[in-house]
PDBQT receptor file of N, H, CA, C and O in Angstrom, charges set to zero:
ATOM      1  N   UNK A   1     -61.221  -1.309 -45.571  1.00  0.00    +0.000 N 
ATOM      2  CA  UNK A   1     -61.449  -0.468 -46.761  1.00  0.00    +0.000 C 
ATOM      3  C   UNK A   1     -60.936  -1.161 -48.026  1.00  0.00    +0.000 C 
ATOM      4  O   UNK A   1     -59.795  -1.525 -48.308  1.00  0.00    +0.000 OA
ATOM      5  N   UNK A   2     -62.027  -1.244 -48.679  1.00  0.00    +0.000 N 
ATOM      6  H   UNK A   2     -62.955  -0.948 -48.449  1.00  0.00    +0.000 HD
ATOM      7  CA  UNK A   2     -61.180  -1.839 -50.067  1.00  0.00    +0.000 C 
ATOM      8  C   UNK A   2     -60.391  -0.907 -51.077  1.00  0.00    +0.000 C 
ATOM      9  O   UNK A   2     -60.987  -0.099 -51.790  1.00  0.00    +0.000 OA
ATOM     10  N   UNK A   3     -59.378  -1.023 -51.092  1.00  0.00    +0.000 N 
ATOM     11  H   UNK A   3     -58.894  -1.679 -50.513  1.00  0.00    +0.000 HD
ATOM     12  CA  UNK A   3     -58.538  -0.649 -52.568  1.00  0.00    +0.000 C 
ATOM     13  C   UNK A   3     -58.778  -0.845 -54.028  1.00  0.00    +0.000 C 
ATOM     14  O   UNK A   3     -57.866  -0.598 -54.816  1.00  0.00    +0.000 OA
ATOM     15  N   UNK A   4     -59.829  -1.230 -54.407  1.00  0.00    +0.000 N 
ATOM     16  H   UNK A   4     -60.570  -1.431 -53.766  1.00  0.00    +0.000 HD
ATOM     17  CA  UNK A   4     -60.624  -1.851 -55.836  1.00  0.00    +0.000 C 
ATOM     18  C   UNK A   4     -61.144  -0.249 -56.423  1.00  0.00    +0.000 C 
ATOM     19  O   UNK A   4     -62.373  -0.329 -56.432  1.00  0.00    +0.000 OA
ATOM     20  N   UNK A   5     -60.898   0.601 -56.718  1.00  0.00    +0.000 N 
ATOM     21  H   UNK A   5     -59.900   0.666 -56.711  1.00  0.00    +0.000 HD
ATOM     22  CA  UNK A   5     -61.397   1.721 -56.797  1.00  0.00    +0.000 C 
ATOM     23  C   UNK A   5     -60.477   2.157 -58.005  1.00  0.00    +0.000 C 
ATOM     24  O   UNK A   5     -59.307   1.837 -58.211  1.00  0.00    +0.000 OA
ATOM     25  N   UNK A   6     -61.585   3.242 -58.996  1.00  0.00    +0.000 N 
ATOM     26  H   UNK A   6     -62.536   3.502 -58.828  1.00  0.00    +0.000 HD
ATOM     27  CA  UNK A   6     -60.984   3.558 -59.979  1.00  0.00    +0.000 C 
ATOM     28  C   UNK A   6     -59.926   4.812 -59.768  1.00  0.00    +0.000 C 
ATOM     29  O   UNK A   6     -58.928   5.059 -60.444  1.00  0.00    +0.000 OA
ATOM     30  N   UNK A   7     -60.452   5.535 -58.616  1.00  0.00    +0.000 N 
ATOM     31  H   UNK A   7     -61.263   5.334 -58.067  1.00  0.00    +0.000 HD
ATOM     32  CA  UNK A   7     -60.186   6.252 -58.541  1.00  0.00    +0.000 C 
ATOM     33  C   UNK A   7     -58.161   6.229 -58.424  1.00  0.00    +0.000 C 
ATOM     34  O   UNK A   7     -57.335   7.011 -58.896  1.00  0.00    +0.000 OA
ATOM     35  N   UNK A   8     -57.952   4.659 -57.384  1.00  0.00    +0.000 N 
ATOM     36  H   UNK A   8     -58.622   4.024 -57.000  1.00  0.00    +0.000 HD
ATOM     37  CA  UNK A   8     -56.556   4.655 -57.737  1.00  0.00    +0.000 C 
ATOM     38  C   UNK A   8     -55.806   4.299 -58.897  1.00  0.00    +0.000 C 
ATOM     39  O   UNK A   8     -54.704   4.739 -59.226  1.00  0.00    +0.000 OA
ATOM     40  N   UNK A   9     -56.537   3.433 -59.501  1.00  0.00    +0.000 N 
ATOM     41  H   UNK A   9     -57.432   3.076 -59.234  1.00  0.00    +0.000 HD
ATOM     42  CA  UNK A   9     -56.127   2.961 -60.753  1.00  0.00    +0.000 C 
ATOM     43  C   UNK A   9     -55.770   4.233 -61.536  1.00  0.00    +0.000 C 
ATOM     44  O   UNK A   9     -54.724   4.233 -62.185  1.00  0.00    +0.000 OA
ATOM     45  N   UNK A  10     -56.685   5.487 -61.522  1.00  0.00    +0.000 N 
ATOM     46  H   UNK A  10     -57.535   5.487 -60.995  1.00  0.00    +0.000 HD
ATOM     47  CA  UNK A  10     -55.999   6.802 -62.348  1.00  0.00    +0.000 C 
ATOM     48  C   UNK A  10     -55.146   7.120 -62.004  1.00  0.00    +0.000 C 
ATOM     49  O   UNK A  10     -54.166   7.048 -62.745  1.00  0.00    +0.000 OA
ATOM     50  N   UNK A  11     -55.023   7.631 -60.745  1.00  0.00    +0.000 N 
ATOM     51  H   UNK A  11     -55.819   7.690 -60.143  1.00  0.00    +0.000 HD
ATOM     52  CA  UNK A  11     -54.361   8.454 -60.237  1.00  0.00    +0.000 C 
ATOM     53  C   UNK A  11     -53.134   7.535 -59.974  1.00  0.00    +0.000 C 
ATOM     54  O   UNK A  11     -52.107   8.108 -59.610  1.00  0.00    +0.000 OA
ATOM     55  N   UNK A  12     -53.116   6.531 -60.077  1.00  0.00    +0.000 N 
ATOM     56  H   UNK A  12     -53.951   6.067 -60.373  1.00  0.00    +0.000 HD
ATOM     57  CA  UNK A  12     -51.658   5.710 -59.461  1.00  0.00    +0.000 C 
ATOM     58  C   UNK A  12     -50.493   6.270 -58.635  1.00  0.00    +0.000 C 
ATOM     59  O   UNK A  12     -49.356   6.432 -59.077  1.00  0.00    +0.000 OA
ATOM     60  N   UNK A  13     -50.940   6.577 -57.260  1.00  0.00    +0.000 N 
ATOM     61  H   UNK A  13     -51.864   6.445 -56.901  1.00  0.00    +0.000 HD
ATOM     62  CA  UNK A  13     -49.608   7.183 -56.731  1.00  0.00    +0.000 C 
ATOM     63  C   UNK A  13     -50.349   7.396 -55.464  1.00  0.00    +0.000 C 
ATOM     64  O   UNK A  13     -51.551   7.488 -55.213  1.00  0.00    +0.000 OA
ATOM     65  N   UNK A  14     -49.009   7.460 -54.562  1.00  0.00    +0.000 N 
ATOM     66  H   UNK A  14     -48.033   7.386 -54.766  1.00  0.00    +0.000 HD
ATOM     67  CA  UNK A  14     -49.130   6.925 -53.083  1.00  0.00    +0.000 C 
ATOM     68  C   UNK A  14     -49.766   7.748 -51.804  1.00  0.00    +0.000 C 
ATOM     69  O   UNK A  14     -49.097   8.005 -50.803  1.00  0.00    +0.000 OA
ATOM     70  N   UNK A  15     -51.053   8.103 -51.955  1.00  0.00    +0.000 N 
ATOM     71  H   UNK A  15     -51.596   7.895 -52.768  1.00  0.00    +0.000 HD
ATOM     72  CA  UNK A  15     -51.525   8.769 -51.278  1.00  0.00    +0.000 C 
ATOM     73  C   UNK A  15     -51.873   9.067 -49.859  1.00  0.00    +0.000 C 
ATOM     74  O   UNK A  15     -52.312   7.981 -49.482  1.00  0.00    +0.000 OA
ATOM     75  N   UNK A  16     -51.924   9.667 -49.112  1.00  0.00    +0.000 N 
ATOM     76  H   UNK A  16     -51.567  10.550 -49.419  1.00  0.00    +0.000 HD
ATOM     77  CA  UNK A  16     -52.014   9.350 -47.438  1.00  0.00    +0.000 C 
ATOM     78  C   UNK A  16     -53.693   9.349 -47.209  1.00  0.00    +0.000 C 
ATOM     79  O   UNK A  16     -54.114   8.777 -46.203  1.00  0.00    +0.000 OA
ATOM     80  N   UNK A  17     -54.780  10.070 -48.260  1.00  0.00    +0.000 N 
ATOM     81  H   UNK A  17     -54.438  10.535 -49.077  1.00  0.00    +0.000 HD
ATOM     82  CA  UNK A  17     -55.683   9.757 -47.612  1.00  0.00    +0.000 C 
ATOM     83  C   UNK A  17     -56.379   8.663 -48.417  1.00  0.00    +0.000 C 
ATOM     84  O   UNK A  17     -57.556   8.396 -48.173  1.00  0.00    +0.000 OA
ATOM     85  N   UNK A  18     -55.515   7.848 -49.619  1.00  0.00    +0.000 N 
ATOM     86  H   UNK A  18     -54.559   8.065 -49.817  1.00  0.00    +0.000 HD
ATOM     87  CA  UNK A  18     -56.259   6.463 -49.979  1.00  0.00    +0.000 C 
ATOM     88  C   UNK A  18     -54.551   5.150 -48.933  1.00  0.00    +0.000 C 
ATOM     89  O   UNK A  18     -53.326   5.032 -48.954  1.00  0.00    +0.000 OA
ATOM     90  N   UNK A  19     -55.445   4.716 -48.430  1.00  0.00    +0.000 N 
ATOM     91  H   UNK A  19     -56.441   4.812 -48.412  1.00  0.00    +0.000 HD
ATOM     92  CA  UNK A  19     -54.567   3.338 -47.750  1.00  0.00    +0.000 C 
ATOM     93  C   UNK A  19     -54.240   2.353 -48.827  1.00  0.00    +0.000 C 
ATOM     94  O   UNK A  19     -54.527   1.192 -48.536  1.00  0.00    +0.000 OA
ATOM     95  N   UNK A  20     -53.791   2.518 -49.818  1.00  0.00    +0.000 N 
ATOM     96  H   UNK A  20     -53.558   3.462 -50.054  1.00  0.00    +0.000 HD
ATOM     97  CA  UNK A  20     -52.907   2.128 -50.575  1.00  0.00    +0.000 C 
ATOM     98  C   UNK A  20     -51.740   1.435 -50.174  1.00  0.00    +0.000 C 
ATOM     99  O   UNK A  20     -50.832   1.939 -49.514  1.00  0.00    +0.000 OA
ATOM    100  N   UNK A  21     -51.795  -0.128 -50.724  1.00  0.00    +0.000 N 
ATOM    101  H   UNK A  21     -52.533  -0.538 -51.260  1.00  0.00    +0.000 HD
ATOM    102  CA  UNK A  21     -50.257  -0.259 -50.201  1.00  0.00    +0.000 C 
ATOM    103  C   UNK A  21     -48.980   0.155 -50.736  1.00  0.00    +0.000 C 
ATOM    104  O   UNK A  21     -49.096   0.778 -51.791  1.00  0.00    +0.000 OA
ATOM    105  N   UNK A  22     -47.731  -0.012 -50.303  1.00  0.00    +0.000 N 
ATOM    106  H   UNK A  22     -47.637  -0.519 -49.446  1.00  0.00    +0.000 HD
ATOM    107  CA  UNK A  22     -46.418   0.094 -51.055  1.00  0.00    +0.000 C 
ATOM    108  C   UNK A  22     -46.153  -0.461 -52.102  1.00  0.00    +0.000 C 
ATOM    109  O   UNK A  22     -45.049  -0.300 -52.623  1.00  0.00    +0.000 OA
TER     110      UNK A  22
């Protein structure tokens, strides 16, 4: 799954259902 998504870039913070790293 890629992490390239805007969606984290907004939201910045550590979510369980985006696999985001630490």
């Amino acid at each position: 799954m890629t992490v390239c998504r805007g969606s984290i870039h907004s939201q910045h913070r550590h979510s369980p259902e985006l696999n985001i790293r630490p």
